[in-house]
C-alpha positions as CSV (number, residue, x, y, z in Angstrom):
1,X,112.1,100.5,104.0
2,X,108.6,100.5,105.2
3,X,105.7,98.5,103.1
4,X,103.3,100.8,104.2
5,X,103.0,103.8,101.7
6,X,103.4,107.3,103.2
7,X,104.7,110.9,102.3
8,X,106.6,113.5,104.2
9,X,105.8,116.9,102.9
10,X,107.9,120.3,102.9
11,X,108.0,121.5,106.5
12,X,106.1,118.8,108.8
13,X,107.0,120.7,111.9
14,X,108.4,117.3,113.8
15,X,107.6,117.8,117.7
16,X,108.3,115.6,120.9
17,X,105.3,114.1,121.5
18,X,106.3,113.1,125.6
19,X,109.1,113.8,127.8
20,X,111.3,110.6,127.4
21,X,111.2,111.4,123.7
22,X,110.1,108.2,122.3
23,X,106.9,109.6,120.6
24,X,106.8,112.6,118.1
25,X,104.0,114.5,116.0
26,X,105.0,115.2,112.7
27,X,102.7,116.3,109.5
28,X,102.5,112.6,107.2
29,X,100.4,112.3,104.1
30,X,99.0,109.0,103.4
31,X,98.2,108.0,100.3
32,X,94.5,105.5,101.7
33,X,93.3,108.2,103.4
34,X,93.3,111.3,101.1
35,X,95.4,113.7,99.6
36,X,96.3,116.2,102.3
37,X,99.2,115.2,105.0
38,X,97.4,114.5,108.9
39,X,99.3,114.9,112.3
40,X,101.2,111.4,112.7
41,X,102.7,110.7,116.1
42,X,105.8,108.1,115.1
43,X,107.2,105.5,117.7
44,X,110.9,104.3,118.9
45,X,109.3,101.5,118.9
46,X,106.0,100.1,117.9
47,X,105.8,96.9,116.4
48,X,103.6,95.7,113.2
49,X,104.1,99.5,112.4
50,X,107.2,100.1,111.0
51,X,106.3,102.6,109.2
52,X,105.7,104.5,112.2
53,X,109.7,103.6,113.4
54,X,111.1,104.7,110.1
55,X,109.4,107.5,110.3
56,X,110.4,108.6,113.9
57,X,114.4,107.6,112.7
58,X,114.7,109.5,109.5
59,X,113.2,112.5,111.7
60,X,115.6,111.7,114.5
61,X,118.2,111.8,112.2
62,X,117.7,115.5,111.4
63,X,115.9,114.7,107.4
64,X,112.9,116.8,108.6
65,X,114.9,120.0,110.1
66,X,115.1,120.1,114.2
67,X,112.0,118.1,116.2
68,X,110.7,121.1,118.5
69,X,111.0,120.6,122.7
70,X,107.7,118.3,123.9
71,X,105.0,120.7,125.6
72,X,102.3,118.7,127.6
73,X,99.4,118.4,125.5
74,X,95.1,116.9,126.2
75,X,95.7,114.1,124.0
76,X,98.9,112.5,125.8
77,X,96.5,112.6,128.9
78,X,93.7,111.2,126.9
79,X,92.1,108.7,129.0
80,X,92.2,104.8,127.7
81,X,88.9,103.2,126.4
82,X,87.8,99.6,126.8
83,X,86.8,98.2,123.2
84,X,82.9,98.7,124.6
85,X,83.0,102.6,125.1
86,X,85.0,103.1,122.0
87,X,82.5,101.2,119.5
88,X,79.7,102.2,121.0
89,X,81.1,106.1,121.4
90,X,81.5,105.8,117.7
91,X,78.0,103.9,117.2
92,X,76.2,106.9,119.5
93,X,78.3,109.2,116.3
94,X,77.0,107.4,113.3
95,X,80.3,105.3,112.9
96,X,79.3,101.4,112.6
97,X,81.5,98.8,112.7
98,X,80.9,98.3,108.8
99,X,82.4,101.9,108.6
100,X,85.2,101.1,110.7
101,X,86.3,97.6,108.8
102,X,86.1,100.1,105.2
103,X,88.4,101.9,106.7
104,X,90.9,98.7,107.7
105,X,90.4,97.3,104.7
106,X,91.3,100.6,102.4
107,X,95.2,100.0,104.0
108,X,96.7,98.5,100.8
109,X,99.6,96.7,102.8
110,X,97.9,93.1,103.2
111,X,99.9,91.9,106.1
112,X,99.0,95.9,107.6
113,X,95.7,95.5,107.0
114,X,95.3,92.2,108.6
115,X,96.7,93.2,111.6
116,X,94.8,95.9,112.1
117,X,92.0,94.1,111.7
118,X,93.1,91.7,114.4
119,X,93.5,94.7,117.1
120,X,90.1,96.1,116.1
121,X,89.0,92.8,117.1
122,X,90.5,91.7,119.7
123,X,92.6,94.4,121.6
124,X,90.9,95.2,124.8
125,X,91.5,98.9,125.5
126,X,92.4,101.4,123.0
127,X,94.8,104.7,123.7
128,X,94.1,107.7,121.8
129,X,97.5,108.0,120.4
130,X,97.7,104.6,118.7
131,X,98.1,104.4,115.0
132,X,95.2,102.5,114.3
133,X,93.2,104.8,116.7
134,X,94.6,108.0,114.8
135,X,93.6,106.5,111.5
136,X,90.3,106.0,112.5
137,X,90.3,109.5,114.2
138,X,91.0,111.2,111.0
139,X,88.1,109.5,109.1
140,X,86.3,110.7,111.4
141,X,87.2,114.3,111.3
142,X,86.9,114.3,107.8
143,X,83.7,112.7,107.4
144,X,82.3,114.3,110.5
145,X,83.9,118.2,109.7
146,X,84.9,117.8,113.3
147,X,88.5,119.6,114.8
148,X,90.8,117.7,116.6
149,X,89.8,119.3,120.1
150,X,85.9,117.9,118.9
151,X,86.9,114.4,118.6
152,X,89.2,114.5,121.7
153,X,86.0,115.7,123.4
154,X,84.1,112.8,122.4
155,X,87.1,110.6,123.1
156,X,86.9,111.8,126.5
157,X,83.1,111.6,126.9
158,X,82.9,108.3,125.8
159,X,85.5,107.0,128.8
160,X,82.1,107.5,130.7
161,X,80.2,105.3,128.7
C-alpha cells in the first residue's frame, strides 16, 4: 500500500497514456492539493513514487472499468526543459522558488516530500509528464485560472528560453 495519500473517484475514465502502455491518465484526487480529483498519469514503473505504480496496477487490474485505447496527445510530445528554462519560465509567471518549495513541502509523506525536494534541486531536465512536474502544474492552474492547453503553451514557450 502506498504512503502517499490519494483517492480514486466514481468514473476516472483510465486512458493509455503512450503506445507501449506503460503510462495511463486517470482522474486522482489528492488530499495536499485540494478537494477536487486532477488528471494523474500513473507509471509501470517509476520509482520513489509508488503511489503512482499502485495506482497504474489496481487500474490494470480492471478496479477502475476498462483503460480506453492511447490516442497521441501535445503533452506526450512536450518538449523537455533544463532546470534553467523551467524556473525561470515559472519566475517570468509569478511562481518563485519560495512558491514552488510550499508546494513540496505541503506533501505530508516525509520521505515523499524529501525527495521531491531533492529532484527540484538537483534533477537537470524536467519532462512535462513527471509527477512532480504535474503537481506543480496543477498549482499552477489553480492559482493562475489557466487550462491545461495554457500551461502546455507556456511549457512549450519556455523550451526557448
Amino acid at each position: 500500500m502506498s504512503k502517499f495519500e490519494y483517492n480514486i473517484p466514481e468514473n476516472p475514465n483510465p486512458v493509455w497514456a503512450n503506445a507501449e502502455c506503460t503510462l495511463l491518465d486517470i482522474d486522482v484526487q489528492f488530499p495536499h492539493i485540494g478537494p477536487e480529483a486532477v488528471r494523474y498519469t500513473a507509471a509501470l514503473s517509476d520509482p520513489g513514487w509508488e503511489h503512482s505504480e499502485e495506482i497504474y496496477n489496481r487500474a490494470l487490474s480492471g478496479e477502475f472499468g476498462p483503460i480506453q485505447p492511447y490516442v497521441p496527445n501535445r503533452s506526450q510530445k512536450a518538449p523537455a526543459l533544463t532546470a534553467r528554462q523551467l524556473k525561470i519560465g515559472l519566475l517570468r509567471t509569478g511562481v518563485t522558488q519560495n512558491d514552488i518549495q510550499n508546494i513540496i513541502n505541503s506533501i505530508p509523506d516525509a520521505l515523499l516530500r524529501e525527495e521531491a525536494s531533492i529532484e527540484w534541486e538537483y534533477a537537470t531536465e524536467y519532462r512535462f509528464l513527471h509527477p512532480l512536474v504535474q503537481t506543480i502544474s496543477t498549482e499552477l492552474r489553480s492559482r493562475l485560472n489557466l487550462t491545461s492547453e495554457e500551461v502546455l503553451d507556456k511549457w512549450e514557450a519556455w523550451a526557448t528560453i
